[in-house]
C-alpha positions in Angstrom: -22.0 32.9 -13.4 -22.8 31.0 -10.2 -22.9 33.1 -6.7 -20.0 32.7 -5.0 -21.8 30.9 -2.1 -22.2 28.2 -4.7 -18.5 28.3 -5.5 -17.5 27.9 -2.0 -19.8 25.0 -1.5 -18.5 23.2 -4.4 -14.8 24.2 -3.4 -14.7 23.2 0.3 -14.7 19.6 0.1 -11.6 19.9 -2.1 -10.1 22.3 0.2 -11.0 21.1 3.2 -8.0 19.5 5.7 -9.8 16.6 7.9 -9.2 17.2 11.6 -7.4 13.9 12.4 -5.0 14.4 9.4 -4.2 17.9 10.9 -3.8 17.1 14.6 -2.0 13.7 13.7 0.8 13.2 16.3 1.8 9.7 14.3 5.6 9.1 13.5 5.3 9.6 9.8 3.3 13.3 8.9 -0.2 12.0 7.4 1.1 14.8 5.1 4.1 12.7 3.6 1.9 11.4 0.5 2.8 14.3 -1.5 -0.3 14.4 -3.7 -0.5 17.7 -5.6 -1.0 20.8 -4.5 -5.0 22.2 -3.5 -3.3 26.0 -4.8 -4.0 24.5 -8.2 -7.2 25.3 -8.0 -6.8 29.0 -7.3 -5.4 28.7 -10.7 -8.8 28.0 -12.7 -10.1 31.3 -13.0 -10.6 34.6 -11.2 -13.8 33.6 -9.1 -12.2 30.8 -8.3 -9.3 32.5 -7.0 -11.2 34.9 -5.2 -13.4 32.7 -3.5 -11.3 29.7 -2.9 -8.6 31.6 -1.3 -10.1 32.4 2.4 -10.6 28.1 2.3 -7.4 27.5 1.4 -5.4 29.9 4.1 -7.7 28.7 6.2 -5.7 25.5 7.4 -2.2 26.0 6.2 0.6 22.9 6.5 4.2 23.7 6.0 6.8 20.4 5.1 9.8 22.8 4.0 11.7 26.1 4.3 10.5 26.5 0.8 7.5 26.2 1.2 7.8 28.6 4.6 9.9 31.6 2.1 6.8 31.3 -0.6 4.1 32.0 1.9 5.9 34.6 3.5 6.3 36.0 0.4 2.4 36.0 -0.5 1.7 37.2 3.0 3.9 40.0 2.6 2.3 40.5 -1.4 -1.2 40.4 0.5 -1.3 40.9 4.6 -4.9 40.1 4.7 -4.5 36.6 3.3 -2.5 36.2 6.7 -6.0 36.9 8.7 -7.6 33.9 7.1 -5.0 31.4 9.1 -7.3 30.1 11.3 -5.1 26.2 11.9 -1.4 26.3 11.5 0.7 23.3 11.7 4.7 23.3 11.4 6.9 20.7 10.6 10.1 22.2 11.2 11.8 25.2 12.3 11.7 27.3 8.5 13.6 29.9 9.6 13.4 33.3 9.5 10.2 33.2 7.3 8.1 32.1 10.4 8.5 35.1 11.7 6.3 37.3 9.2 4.2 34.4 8.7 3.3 34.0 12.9 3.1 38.3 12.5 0.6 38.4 9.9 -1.6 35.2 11.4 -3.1 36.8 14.4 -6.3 34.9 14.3 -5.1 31.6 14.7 -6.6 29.5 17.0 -5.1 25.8 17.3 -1.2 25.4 16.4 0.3 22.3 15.9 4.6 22.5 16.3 7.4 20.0 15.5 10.4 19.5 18.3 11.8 17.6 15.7 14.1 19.8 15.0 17.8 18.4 13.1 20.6 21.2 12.2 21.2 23.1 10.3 17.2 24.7 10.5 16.8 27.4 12.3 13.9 27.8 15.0 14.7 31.9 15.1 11.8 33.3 13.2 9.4 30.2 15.0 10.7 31.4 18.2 10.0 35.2 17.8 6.8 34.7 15.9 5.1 32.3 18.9 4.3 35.2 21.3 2.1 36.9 19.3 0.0 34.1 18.9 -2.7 33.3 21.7 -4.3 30.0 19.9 -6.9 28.2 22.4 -5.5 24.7 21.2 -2.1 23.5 20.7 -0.7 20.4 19.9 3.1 19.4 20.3 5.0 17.0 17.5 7.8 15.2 18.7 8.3 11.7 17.0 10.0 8.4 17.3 13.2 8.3 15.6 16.2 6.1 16.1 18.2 8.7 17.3 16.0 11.7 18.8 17.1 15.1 17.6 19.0 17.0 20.5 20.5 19.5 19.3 20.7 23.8 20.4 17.9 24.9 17.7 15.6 22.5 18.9 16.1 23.4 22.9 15.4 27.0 21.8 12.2 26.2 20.6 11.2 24.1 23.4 11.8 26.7 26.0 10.3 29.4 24.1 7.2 27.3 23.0 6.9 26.2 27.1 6.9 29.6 27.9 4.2 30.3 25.7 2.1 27.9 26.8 2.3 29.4 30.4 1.5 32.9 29.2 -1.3 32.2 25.9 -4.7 33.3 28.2 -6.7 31.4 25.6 -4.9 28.4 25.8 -7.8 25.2 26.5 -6.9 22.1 24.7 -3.4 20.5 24.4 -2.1 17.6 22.7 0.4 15.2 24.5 3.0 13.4 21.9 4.3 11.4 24.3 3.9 7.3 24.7 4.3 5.2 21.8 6.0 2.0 22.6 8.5 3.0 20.4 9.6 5.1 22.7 10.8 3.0 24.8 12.7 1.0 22.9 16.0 2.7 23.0 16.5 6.3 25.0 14.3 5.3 27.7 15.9 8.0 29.8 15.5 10.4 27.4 11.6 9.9 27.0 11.1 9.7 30.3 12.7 13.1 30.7 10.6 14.6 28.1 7.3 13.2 29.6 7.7 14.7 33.2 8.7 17.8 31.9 5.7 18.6 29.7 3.5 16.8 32.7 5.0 19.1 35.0 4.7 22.4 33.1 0.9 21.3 32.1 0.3 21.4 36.0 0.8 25.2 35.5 -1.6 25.9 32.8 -5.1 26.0 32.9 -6.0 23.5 30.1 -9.1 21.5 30.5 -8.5 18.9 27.9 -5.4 16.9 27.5 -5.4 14.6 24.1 -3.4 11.5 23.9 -3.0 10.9 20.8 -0.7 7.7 20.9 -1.3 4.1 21.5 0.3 4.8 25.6 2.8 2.4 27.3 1.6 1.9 30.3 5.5 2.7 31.6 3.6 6.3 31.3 0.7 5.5 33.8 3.0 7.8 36.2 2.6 10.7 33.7 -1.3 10.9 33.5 -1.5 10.4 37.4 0.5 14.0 36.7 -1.7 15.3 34.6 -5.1 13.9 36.5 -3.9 16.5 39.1 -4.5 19.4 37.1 -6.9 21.9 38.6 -8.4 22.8 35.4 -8.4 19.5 34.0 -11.7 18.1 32.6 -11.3 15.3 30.0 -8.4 13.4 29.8 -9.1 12.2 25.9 -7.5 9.1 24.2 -7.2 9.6 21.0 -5.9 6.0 19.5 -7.1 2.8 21.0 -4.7 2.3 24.9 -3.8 -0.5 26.5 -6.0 -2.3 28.1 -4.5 -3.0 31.5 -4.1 0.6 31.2 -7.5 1.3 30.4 -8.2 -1.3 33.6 -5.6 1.1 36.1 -7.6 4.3 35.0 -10.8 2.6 36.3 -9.8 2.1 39.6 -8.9 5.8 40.1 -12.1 7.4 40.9 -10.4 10.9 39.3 -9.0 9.5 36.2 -11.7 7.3 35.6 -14.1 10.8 35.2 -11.5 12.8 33.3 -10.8 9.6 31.0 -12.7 9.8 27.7 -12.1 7.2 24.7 -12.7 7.1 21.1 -15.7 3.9 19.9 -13.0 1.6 19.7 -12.0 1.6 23.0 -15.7 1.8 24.5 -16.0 -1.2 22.7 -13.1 -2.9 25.0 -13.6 -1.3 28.1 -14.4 -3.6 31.3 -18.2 -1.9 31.0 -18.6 -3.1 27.4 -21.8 -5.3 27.0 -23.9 -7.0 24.3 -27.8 -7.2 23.9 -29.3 -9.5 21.3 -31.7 -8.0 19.0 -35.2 -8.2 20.1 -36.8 -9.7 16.7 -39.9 -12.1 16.3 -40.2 -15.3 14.6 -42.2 -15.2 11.3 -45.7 -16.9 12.5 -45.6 -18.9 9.0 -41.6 -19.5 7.9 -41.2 -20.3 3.7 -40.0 -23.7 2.9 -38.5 -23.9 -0.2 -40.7 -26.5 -2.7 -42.4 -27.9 0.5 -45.4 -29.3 -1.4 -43.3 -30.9 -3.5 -42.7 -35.1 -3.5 -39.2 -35.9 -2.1 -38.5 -37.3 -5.6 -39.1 -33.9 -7.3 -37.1 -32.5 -4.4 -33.9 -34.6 -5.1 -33.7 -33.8 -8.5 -33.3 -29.9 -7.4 -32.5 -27.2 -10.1 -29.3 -26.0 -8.2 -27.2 -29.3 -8.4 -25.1 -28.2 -11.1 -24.3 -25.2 -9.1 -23.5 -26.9 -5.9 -20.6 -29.0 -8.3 -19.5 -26.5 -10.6 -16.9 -25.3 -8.1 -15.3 -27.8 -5.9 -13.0 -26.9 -3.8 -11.5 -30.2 -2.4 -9.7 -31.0 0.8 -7.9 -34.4 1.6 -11.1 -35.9 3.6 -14.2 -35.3 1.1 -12.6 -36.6 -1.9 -14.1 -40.3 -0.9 -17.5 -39.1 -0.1 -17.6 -37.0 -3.2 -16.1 -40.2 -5.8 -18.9 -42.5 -4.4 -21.6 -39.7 -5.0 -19.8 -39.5 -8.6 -20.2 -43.1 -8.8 -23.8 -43.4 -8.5 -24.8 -40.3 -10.7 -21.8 -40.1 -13.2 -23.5 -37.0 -15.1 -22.8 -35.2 -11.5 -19.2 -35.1 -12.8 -20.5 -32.6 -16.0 -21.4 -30.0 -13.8 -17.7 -29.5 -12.3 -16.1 -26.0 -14.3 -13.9 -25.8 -11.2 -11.4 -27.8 -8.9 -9.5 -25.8 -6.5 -7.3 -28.6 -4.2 -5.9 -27.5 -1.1 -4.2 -30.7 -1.1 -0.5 -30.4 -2.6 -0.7 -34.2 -3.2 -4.4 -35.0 -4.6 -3.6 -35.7 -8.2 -0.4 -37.7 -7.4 -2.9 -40.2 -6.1 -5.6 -42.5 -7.2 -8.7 -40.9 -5.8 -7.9 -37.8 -7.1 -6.9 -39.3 -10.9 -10.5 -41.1 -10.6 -12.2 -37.4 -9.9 -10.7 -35.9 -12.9 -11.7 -38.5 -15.5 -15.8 -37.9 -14.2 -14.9 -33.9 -14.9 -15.5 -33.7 -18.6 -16.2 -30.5 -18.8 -13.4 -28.7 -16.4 -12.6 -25.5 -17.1 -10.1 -24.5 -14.2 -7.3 -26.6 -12.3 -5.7 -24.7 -9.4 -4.1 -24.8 -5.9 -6.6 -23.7 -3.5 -3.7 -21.6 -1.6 -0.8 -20.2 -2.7 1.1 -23.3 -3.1 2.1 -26.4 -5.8 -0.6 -29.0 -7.2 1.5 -32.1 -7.5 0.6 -34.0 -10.5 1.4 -37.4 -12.6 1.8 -37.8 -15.8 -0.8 -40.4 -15.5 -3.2 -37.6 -13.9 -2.4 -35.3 -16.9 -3.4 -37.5 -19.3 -6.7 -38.3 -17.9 -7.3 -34.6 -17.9 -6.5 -34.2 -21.6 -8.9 -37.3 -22.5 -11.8 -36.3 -20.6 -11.4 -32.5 -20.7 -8.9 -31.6 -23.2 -11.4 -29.6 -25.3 -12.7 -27.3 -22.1 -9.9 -27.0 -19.9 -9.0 -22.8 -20.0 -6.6 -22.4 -17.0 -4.0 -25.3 -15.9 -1.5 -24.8 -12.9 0.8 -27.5 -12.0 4.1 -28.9 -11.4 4.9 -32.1 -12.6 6.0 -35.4 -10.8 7.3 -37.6 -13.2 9.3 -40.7 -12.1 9.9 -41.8 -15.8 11.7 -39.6 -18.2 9.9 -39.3 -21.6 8.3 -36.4 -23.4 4.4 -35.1 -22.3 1.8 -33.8 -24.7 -0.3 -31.4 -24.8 -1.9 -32.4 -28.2 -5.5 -32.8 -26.7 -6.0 -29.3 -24.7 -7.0 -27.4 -27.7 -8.8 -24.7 -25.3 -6.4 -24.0 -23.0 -5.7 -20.3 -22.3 -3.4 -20.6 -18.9 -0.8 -22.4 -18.3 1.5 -22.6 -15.0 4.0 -25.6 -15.3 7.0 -26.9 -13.1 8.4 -29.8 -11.7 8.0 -31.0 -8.2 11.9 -30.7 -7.2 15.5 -30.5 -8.4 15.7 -34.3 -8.6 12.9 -34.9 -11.1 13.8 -35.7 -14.5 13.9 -33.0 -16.9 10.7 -31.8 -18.4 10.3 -32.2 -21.9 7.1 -32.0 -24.4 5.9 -33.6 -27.5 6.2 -30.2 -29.6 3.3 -31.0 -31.8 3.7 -27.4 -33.7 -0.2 -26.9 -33.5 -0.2 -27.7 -29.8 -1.7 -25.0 -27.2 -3.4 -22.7 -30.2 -5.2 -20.8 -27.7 -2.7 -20.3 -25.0 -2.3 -16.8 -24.3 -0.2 -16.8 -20.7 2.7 -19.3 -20.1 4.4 -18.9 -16.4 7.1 -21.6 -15.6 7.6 -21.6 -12.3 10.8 -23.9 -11.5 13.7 -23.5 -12.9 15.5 -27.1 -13.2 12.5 -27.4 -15.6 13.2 -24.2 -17.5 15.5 -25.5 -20.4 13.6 -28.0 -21.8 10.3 -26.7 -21.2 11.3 -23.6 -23.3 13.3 -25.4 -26.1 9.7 -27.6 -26.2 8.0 -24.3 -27.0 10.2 -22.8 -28.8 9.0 -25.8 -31.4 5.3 -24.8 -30.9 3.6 -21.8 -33.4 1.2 -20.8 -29.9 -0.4 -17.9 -32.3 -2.4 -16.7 -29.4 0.8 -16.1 -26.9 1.7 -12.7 -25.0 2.5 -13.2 -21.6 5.7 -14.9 -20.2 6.5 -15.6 -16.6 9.7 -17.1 -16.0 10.6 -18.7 -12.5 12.4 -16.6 -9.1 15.1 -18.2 -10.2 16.9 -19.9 -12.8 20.3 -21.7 -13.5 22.4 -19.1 -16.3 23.6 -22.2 -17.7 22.5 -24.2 -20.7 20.4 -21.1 -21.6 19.8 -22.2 -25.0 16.0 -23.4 -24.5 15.9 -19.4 -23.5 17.4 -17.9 -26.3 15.7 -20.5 -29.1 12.1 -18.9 -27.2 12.6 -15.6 -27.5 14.2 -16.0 -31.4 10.6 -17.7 -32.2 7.9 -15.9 -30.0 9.9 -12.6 -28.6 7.9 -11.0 -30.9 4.3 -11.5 -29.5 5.5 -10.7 -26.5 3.5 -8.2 -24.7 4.0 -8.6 -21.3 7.1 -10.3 -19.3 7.4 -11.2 -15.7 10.9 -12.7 -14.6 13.5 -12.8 -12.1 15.8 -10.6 -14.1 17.0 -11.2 -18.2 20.1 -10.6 -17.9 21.9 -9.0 -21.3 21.0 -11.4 -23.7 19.1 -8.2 -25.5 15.5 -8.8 -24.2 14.6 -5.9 -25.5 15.7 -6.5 -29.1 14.2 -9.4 -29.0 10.6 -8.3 -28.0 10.1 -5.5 -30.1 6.4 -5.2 -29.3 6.7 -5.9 -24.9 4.7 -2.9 -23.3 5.3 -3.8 -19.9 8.3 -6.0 -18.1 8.3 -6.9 -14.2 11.6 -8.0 -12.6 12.8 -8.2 -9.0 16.1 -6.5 -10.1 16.7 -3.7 -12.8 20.3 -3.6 -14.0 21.2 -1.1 -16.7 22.3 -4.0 -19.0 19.6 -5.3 -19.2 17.8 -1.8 -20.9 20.5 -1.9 -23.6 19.2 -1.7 -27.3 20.8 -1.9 -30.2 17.8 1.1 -31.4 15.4 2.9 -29.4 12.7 0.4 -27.9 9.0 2.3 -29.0 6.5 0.2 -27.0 7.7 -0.6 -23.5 5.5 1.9 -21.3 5.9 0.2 -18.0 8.4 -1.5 -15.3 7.9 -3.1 -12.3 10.7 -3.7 -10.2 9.4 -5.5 -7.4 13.2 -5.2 -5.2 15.6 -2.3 -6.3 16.7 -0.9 -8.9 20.7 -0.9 -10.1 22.5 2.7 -8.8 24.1 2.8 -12.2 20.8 3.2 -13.4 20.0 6.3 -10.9 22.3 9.1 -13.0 21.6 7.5 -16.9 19.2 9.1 -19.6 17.0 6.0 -20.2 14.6 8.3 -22.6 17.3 7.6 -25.7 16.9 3.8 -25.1 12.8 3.6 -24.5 10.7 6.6 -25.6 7.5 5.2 -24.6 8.2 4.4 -21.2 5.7 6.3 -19.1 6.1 4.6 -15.7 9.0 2.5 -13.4 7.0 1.2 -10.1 9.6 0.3 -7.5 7.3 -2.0 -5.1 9.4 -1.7 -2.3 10.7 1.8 -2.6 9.4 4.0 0.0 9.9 7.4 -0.7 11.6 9.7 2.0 9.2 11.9 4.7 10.6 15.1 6.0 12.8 17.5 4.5 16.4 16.2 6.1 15.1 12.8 4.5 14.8 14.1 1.2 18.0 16.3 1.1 19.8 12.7 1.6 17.5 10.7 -1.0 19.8 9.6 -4.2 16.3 9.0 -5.6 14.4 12.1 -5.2 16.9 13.5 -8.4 16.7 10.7 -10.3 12.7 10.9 -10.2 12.4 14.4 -10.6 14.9 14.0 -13.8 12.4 11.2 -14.9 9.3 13.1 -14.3 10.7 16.2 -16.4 10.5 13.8 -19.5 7.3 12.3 -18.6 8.0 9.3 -16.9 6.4 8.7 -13.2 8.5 6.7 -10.6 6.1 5.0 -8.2 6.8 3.8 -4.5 4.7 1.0 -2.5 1.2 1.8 -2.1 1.2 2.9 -5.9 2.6 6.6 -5.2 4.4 8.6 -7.5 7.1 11.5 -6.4 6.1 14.9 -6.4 7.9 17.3 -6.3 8.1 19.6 -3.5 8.3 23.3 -3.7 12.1 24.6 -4.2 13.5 27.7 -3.7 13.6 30.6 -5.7 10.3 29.4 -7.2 7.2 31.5 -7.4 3.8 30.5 -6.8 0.8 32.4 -5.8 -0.3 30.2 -3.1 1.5 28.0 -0.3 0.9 24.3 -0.6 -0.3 22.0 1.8 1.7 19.1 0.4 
């Protein structure tokens, strides 16, 4: 058994709330990411418990009334866990609960409280708790929103909380939430309002350190000339870089400019902010690679083929680089790799005369996110001097002639990303040699005037080695049949699928094996199955997802799915937020048969605590 010393150096870290996450004035709670619980690990075993819980009620964060009526019913279980509450931050009002909670807290020492209040929470048990406190720092919430809360619950709290501050002897540090330009866009009158009256009630107090933890408007330069005339006032502290022509105004006031203090970041752009050039020597005797070498030893140079295995080619060097070519042929051996930032390079000349010198290409791509235009004269010349090496191929086609392409000669291609230049170019078809494109693995078709009759080419083609299809943004539902013939032939080596969306043509039948499927829109059509679908584990919707989809039991039609990731969905922040979300149910009905739904920034829902549920521990979700 380890000493519990040991256990409570392993366990902090874990436990452990960082400081700007606490104080965090910002919009959005730093505390909105809803990871799991830290209680869980009260859970592993008795020492555990016992030592981890004076770290855990040490910095306590409550979100919800829920999670307010499951503390207070721990602190009533156990009234000395209450005596561990060293940092308290509220989110809300919580209601009557707060009360017991603030009663059984009396050591805390810096309080962080929410004026966001929005009916129908109650600020009664905050407002008779907040007395028997006496923390030495507190720092006020009040966020942007739209529409700022104004309402009788929330100007309760504000004039019990402002009496507080004038009576708490301990009281030495206090956080200003007022300034973010935000703020000022909309309700000016109302911020404004809000701003003098906390300046004006600081005046009273004897604080000695005001933090600003927002980004300030300098519309609030009025407000700090406030607060510079504090008596007790000692450092004024920006928290978040200012503005710099505010920065500038506070240095010509002799007062603020002592009381102003700023984080690195804005050291680093103050007026005083200088550089000094490192002080270092020059080597007495400097190494000069082969420099007893002749020059003709030096011009053969071991690194050549590394300087042309990647080329990436703008407009300008092609000409300098074909007459190098031209001279020394073999240079054109060493090139794996073009990458053209040049949409146009392969519709002309030059560029056709640098791919037939790169016989042993392995990668064609646009440099940038954009098309590489290319003949049908360029990708022939490709095929005849690199056919057998080329992996990875990304193009769109500009053909000016109609007649069918082949791809008979790129026997090693693994990668291929095919369109056609516009709407007006003739319709893409290929010489279906069956054996064609044995090794191709990923086929992305990324225009859909080309779609048909690429796909009806393919359709003719065995490609033994395919799994991954990407079909264009968007595609034209008629003439279809190049689609359909496809997915008869290869739907079932389908693995992965990346389109617009499949409409309900029966994807899903027809791709018995596909494990994962990214579309911008879900519709519930296009889950139906004839039977359940066992291998499809993953969705990525990278829009929205259909509402009818929101209230159906999706287990019956895909067992294995394990995860939907909705790129764009971001999940709700605050309580009043979540009590609106038509999400929040579906995802918690998802996640109670296994199956995560993800937001942006690759974040699942958790749940959050509910009521009538018991736990030994409050959360600081």
């Amino acid at each position: 058994m380890l000493p519990d010393e040991i256990i409570s150096e392993i366990l902090s870290p874990a436990l452990k709330v960082p400081e700007e996450l606490f104080s965090s004035t910002s919009d959005d709670s730093p505390f909105s990411n809803y990871t799991p619980s830290t209680s869980a690990y009260l859970l592993v075993c008795k020492d555990w418990f016992r030592v981890a819980t004076p770290l855990l009620y040490n910095v306590v964060v409550l979100r919800s009334k829920s999670q307010a009526n499951a503390l207070e019913t721990v602190l009533r279980s156990n009234p000395d866990f209450g005596r561990f509450i060293k940092m308290l931050r509220v989110e809300g009002g919580y209601g009557a609960a707060m009360y017991t909670i603030l009663k059984s807290a009396p050591n805390v020492t810096d309080l962080v409280v929410s004026l966001s209040i929005w009916s129908p929470d109650s600020t009664d048990g905050l407002r008779k708790g907040l007395p028997l406190l006496n923390p030495r720092r507190v720092i006020v919430i009040d966020p942007y929103v739209p529409k700022p809360a104004v309402n009788k619950q929330r100007n309760a709290l504000k004039a019990t909380l402002f009496d507080c501050i004038l009576s708490w002897s301990d009281l030495r540090v206090f956080g200003y939430p007022y300034g973010t330009p935000q703020q000022w866009n909309g309700h000016v009158a109302l911020w404004l309002g809000r701003g003098q009256e906390m300046s004006e009630l600081l005046l009273k107090t004897q604080v000695h350190t005001v933090t600003l933890g927002a980004s300030f408007h300098p519309i609030l330069l009025e407000f700090i000339n406030m607060l510079g005339d504090m008596p007790s006032l000692k450092v004024l502290r920006f928290e978040r870089p200012a503005d710099t022509s505010l920065i500038t105004k506070i240095s010509e006031d002799p007062r603020l400019k002592e009381l102003a203090k700023y984080t690195p970041e804005e050291r680093a752009t103050s007026p005083e902010k200088t550089f000094v050039e490192p002080d270092i020597t020059p080597s007495l005797n400097p190494f000069v690679p082969m420099e007893s070498a002749s020059d003709e030893t030096r011009e053969i140079r071991l690194g050549l083929p590394y300087l042309y295995e990647s080329l990436h080619l703008k407009k300008a060097a092609i000409t300098g680089l074909l007459q190098q070519l031209a001279q020394e042929p073999q240079r054109g051996s060493y090139i794996r790799r073009i990458y053209s930032g040049f949409e146009h390079t392969f519709e002309q000349d030059s560029g056709i005369e640098l791919l037939g010198y790169a016989t042993n290409l392995e990668v064609l791509v646009p440099r940038f996110d954009q098309a590489q235009h290319i003949t049908r004269e360029a990708l022939e010349v490709i095929g005849e001097s690199a056919g057998h090496s080329v992996k990875e191929l990304s193009v769109h086609l500009n053909l000016k002639k109609r007649g069918p392409l082949s791809f008979g000669k790129f026997t090693a291609l693994r990668k291929l990303e095919i369109g056609s230049r516009s709407p007006s170019c003739p319709q893409i078809v290929l010489n279906a040699l069956p054996d064609a494109l044995e090794a191709l693995h990923t086929l992305r078709i990324t225009f859909g005037d080309a779609l048909d009759g690429l796909l009806e080419s393919f359709a003719v083609m065995q490609l033994p080695s395919l799994h991954t299809l990407a079909l264009p943004v968007y595609f034209d539902e008629e003439g279809m049949s190049g689609r359909n013939k496809f997915m008869n032939v290869h739907g079932g080596k389908l693995l992965h699928i990346t389109a617009f969306d499949m409409g309900n043509f029966g994807v899903l039948d027809l791709c018995p094996n596909l494990i994962d499927l990214e579309l911008n829109m879900l519709y519930l059509d296009g889950l139906v199955t004839s039977k359940p679908h066992n291998s499809l584990a993953k969705i990525v919707v990278t829009e929205r997802l259909d509402s009818d989809l929101e209230g159906k039991d999706i287990n019956d039609m895909l067992p294995a799915l394990r995860e939907i990731h909705v790129t764009e969905l971001e999940w709700p922040k605050t309580e009043r937020q979540i009590a609106k979300s038509a999400l929040v149910p579906f995802a918690e009905s998802l996640l109670a048969r296994n199956v995560k739904l993800i937001g942006s920034e690759g974040r699942q829902w958790v749940p959050r605590l509910k009521k009538g549920r018991s736990r030994k521990a409050t959360s600081k979700s």
